[in-house]
N, C-alpha and C positions, 0 to 999 in steps of 0.2 A: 385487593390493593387499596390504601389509603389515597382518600381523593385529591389530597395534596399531592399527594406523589404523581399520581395519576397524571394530573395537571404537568407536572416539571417534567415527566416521563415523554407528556406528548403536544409540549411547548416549548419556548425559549422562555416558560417561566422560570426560575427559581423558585426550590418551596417556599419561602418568605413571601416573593410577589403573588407566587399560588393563592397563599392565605390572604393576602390583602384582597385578590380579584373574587373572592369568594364574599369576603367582608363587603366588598363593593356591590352585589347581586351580580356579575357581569357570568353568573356558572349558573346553569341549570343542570338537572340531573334527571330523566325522564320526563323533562316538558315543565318542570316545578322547581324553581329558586331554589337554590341551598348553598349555604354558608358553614356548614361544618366540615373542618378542612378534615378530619378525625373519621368521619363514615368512610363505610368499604365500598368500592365498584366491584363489578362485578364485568370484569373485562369485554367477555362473550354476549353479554347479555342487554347490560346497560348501556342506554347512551345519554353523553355528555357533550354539552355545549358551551364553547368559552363565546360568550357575543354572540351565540348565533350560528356560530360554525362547528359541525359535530364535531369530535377529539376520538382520534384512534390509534392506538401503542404501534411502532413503528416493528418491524418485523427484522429478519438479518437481514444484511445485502451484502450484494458481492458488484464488485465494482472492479472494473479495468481506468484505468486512465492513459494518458499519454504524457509526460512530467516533462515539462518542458524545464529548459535550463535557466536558475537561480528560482529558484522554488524550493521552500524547506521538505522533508518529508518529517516531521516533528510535530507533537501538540505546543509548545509553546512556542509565542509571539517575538519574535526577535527582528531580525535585520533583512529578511526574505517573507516573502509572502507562505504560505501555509498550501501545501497541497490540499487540504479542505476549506481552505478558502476560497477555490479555485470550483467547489461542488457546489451546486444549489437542488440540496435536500435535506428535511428535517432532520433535528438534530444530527447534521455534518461530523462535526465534532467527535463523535462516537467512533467513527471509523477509523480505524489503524491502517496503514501500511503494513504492507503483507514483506516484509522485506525491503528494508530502504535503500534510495538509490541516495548518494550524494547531493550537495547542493547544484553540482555543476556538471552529475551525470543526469541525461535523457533518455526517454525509452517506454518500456512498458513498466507500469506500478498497479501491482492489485490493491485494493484496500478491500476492509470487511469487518465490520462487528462481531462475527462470528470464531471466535479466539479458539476452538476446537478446529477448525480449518483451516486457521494462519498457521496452525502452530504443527498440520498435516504438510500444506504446504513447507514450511521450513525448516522442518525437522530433519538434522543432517542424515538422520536415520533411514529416511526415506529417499534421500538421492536426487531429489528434482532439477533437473537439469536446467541451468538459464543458460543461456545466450547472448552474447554482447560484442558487438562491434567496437573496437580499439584503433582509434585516429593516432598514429604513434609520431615521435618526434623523431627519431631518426632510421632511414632503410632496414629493412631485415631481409635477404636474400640469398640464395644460393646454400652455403652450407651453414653459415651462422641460422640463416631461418628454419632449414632442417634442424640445426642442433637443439634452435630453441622449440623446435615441436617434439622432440624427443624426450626434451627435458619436462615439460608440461604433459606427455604422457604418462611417467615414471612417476613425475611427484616433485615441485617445488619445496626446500626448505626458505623460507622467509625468515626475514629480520627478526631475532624476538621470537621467534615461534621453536617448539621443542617438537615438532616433529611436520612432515613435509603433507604439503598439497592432496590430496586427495588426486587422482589421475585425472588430467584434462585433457581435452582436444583442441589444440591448436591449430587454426588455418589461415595463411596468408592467402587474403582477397589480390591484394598489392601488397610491393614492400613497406606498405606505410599504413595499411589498413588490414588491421586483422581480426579475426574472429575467432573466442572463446568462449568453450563450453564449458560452465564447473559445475561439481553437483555438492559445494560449500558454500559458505558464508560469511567467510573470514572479513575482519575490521579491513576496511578497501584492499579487499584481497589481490581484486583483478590489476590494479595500480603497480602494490607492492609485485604480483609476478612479474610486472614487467622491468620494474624497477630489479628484481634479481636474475631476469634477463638480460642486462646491460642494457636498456632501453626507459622510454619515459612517454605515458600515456597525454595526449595533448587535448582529446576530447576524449569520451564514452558513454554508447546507447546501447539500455540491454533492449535485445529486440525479442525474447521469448522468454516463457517461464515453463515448464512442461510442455504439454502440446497446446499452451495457449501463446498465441503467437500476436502482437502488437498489429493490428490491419492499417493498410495504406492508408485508408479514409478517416483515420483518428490523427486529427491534428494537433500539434501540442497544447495544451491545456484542455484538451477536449477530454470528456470520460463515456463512457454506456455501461448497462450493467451487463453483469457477465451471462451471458446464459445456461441453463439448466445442465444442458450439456458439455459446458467449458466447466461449470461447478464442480459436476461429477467424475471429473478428467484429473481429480489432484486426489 
């Protein structure tokens, strides 16, 4: 790998400021100043020092968070803060959302650089089951709540859409609090079903994705990395 790159790979440089901090002596490369942004490292082998402190290529990560509500899940900068703004780890930025939640849903959010994973994870192909609690706007009870779980078993057709839901499980906690399982991905899928269930979602927190489940002790905005064995679980 080019040392330039090297540098931008495992700083908040940019190649440009790369080249200048090299221009500047501020890089050594085995104990010895060097300024050609052009030489190869050697990942494994070489070590490299910006100022003093070694430089080392950042590896995947797999990351749970807790998304608290008005937080983007988005790379650009707009009117809400940035769920990796919310990270403090080298180059943040890199990490994806594994599946977005809304600006104004909470819950569990995986992120990961590892784009052969997300894309295991959300592959409709695959089926992965989330979870999400539904604060609803008006009662559902008695045989309308039966009907609307019947109907969420069978298959939702939605607005604009040419063919219906994939089969969900529908369960009222309360009449105004419900809990569904989909194993899609549809544009605010969980919204629109309710919305073609005569009903209108007033909050929503997805509480699980597979058998990785949101824990008590993550509080909103808080994250941890996933572990080896939640990894292996998708």
């Amino acid at each position: 790998m080019r040392l330039d790159r090297f540098l931008s790979e495992t700083t908040p440089l940019t190649r440009s400021l790369a080249k200048r901090a090299l221009k500047n002596g501020e890089v050594t490369l085995n104990g010895e100043p060097i300024k050609q942004s052009s030489i190869h490292v050697d990942t494994q082998q070489d070590v490299v020092k910006l100022n003093g402190e070694t430089l080392a290529l950042v590896g995947l990560r797999y990351l749970m968070m807790h998304k608290p509500v008005d937080v983007e899940c988005t790379a650009r900068r707009g009117l809400y803060p940035r769920v990796v703004d919310l990270i403090d780890l080298p180059k943040a930025e890199r990490l994806q959302p594994v599946g977005r939640l809304d600006v104004d849903t909470t819950g569990l959010l995986l992120l990961t650089d590892d784009g052969q994973w997300s894309h295991r994870v959300t592959s409709p192909r695959h089926r992965c089951a989330k979870v999400y609690i539904a604060q609803l706007a008006e009662p559902m009870e008695g045989e309308a709540a039966q009907w609307a779980v019947n109907q969420a078993a069978e298959g939702i057709m939605l607005d604009g859409e040419e063919t219906p839901t994939q089969p969900a499980t529908l369960r009222f906690i309360t009449p105004l609090q419900a809990e569904l399982t989909i194993t899609e991905g549809r544009y605010h899928q969980v919204k629109r079903m309710f919305v073609a269930l005569g009903n209108h979602v007033n909050s929503l927190h997805r509480h699980s994705i597979g058998g990785v489940a949101l824990p008590d002790d993550l509080a909103p905005g808080e994250w941890r990395e996933l572990t080896p064995e939640e990894v292996a679980s998708f």
